[in-house]
C-alpha positions as CSV (number, residue, x, y, z in Angstrom):
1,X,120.9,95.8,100.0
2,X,118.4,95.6,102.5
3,X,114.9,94.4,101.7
4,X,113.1,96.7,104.2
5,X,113.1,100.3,103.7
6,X,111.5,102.8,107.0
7,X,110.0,105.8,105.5
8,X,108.7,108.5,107.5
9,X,105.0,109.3,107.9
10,X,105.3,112.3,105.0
11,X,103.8,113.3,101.9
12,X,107.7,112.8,100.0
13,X,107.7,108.8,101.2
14,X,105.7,107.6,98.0
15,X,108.4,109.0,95.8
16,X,111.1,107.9,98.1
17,X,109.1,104.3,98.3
18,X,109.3,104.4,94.4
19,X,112.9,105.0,94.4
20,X,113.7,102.3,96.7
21,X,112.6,100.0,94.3
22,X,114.7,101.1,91.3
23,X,117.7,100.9,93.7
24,X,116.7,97.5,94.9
25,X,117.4,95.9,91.5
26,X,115.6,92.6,91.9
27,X,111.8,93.5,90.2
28,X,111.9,92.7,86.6
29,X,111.7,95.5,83.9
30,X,108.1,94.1,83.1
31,X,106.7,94.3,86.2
32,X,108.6,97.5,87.5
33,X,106.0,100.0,86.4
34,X,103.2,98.3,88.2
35,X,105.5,97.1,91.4
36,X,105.9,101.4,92.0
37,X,102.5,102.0,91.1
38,X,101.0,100.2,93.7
39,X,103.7,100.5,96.5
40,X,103.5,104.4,95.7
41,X,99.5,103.4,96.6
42,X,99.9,101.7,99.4
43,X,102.8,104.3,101.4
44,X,100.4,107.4,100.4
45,X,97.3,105.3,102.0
46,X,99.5,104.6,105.3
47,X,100.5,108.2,104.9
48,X,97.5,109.5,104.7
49,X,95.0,107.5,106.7
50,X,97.0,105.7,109.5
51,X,96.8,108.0,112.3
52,X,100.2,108.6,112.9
53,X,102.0,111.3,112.9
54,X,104.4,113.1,110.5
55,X,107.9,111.5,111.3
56,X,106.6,108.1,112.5
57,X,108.0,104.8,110.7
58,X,106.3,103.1,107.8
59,X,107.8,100.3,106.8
60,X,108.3,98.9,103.0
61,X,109.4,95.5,102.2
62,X,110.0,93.7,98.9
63,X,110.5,90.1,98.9
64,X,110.8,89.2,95.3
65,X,111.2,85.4,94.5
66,X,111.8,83.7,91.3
67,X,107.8,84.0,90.4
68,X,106.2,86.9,92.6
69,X,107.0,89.6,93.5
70,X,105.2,90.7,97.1
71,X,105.4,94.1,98.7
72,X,104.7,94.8,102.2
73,X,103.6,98.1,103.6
74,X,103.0,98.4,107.6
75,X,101.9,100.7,110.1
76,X,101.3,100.7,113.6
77,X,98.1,103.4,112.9
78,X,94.5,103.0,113.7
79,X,93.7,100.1,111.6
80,X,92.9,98.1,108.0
81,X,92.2,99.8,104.8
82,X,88.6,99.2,103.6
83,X,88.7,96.6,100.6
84,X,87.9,98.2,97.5
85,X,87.3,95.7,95.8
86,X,84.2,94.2,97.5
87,X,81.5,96.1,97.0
88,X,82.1,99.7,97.4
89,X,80.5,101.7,94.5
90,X,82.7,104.1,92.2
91,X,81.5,107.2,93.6
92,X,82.1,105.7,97.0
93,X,85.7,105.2,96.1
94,X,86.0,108.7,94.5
95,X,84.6,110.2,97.8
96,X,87.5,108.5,99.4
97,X,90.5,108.3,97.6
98,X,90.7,105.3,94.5
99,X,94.2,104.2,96.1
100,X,93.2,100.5,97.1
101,X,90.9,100.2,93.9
102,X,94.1,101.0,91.8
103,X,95.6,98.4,93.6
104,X,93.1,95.8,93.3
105,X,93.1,96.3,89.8
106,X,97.3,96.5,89.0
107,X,98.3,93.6,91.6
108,X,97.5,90.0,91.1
109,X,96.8,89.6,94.8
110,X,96.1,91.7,97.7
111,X,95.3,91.8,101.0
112,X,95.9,93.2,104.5
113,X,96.6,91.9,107.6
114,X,96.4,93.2,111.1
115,X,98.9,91.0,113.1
116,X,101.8,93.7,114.6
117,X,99.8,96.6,113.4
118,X,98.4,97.1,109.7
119,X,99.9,95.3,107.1
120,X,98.7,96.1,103.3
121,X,100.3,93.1,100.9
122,X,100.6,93.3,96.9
123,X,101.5,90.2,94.9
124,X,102.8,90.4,91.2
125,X,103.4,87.5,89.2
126,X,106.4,87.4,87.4
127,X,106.9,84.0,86.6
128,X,105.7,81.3,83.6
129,X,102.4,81.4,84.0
130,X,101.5,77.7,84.6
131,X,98.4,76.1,83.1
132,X,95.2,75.0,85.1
């Protein structure tokens, strides 16, 4: 199975993001809940706030590995997410949505990149955890 799942820009593509990765097969049991959380997150953020229009290409990627997890979601829309995570007050994010503070808070890592259009990243530790 393909790691890279297009998804239309519409308000079923969360679910349909979710139920990529059951079918995909590779997240482990532990981490599955928190892997759809956040990808269901990040496709209702490109859904929603990209730009684009209804029937344009998200894409979702998954490239698990024997320690992380990392998820991928990218859009060719008008630009980066806002970080929620540095310092935007609660009521700030409630006015807005709380997707990307959910995130910051279930993923290990995060991020976003704006090379080939936006690209929203999730990292997930799955490994041993290794000592400092």
């Amino acid at each position: 199975m393909s790691n890279t799942r297009p998804l239309p820009v519409d308000p079923r593509s969360p679910s349909l993001a979710r139920r990529f990765i059951d079918e995909f097969g590779d997240v482990p049991s532990s981490s599955v809940d928190r892997v759809k959380l956040v990808v269901s997150e990040l496709v209702t953020n490109a859904v929603r706030h990209s730009g684009m229009s209804q029937g344009d290409i998200i894409d979702l990627r998954l490239l698990p590995s024997p320690d992380v997890v990392r998820v991928e979601v990218r859009d060719s829309g008008r630009g980066l997410p806002m970080e929620a995570n540095r310092g935007v007050s609660l009521s700030e994010l409630k006015a807005s949505g709380m997707g990307l503070y959910v995130v910051s808070q279930v993923a290990d890592r995060w991020g976003a990149d704006s090379t080939n259009g936006a690209t929203v990243w999730a990292e997930f530790d799955i490994g041993p955890r290794r000592l400092a």
